[in-house]
BAMILUM-747313 format. One record per residue: x, y, z of N, C-alpha, C in turn. Coordinates in nm, 3 decimals, always signed. Layout:
// BAMILUM-747313
- npx_npy_npz_capx_capy_capz_cpx_cpy_cpz
- X_Y_Z_X_Y_Z_X_Y_Z
...
END
This chain:
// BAMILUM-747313
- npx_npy_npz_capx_capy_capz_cpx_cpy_cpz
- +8.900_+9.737_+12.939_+8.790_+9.645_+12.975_+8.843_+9.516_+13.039
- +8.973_+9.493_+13.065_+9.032_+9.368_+13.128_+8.976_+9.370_+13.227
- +8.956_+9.243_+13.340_+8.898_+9.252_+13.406_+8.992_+9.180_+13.520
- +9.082_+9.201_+13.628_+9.189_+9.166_+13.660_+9.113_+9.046_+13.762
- +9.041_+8.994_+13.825_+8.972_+8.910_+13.825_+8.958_+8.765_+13.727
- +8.870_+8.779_+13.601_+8.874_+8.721_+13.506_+9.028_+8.691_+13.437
- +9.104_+8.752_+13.486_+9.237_+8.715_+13.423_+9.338_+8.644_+13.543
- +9.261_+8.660_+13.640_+9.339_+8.595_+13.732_+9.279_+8.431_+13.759
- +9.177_+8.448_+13.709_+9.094_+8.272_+13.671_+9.134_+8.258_+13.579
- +9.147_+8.312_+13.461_+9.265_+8.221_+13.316_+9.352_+8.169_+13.387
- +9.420_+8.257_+13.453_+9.577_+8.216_+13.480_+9.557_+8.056_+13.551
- +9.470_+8.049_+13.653_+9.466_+7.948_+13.715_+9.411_+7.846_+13.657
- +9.329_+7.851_+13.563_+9.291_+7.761_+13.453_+9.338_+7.709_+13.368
- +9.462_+7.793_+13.333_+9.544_+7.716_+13.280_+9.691_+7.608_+13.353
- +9.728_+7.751_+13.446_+9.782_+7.641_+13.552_+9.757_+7.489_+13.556
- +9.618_+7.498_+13.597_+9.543_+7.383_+13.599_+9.561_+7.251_+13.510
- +9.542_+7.340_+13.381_+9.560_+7.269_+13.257_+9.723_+7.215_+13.266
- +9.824_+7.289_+13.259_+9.955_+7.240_+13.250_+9.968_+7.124_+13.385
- +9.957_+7.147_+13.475_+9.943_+7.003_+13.586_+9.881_+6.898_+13.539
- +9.748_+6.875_+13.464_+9.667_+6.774_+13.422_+9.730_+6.735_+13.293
- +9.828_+6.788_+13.224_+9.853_+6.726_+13.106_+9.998_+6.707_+13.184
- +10.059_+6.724_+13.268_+10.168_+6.676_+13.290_+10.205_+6.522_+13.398
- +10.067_+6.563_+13.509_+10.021_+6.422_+13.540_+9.962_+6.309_+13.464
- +10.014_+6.186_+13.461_+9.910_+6.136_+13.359_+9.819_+6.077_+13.464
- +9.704_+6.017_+13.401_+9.570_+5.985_+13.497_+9.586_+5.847_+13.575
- +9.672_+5.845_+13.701_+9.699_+5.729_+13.760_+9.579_+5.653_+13.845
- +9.458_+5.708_+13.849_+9.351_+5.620_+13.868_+9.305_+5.513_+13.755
- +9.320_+5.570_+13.660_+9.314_+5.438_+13.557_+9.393_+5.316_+13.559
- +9.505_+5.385_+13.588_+9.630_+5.244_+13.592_+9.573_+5.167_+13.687
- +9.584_+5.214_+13.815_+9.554_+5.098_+13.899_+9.457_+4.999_+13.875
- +9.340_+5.093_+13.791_+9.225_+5.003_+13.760_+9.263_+4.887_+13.714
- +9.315_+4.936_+13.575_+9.334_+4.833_+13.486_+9.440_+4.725_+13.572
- +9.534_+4.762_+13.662_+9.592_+4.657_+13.680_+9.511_+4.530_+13.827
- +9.425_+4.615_+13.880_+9.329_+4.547_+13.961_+9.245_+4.465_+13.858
- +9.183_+4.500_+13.768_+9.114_+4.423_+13.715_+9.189_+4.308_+13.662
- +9.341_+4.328_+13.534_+9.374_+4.224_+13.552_+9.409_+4.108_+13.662
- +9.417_+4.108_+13.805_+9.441_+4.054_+13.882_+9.330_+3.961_+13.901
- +9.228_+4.035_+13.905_+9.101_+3.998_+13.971_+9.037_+3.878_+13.852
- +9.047_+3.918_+13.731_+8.967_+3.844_+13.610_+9.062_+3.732_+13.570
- +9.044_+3.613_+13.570_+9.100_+3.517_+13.491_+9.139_+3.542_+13.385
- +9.213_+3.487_+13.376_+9.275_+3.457_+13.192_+9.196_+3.451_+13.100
- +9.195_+3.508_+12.996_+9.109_+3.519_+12.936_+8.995_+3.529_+12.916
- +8.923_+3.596_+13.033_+8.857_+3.684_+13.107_+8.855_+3.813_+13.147
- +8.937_+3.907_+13.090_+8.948_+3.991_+13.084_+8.856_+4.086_+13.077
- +8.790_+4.213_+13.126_+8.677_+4.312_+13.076_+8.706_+4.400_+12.982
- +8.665_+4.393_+12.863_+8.686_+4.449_+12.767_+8.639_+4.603_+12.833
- +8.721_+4.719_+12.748_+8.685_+4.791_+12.848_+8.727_+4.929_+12.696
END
């Protein structure tokens, strides 16, 4: 009943998975470091 299809989307799903846990999420960084730039001292956005 395998379905060599359906097992060929695991495979890539997990692929997937091992890239995303091995990249870490560099759109956040920048955020955070734009925002500190942007916000005064102690002004910060709690976030």
């Amino acid at each position: 009943m395998a379905d060599p299809k359906k097992e060929t989307d695991e495979k890539r799903f997990n692929e997937t998975v091992q890239r995303m846990l091995k990249t870490p999420p560099k759109p956040k960084h920048k955020e955070t470091k734009t925002d500190d730039r942007r916000a005064p001292e102690g002004k910060k956005p709690k976030n």
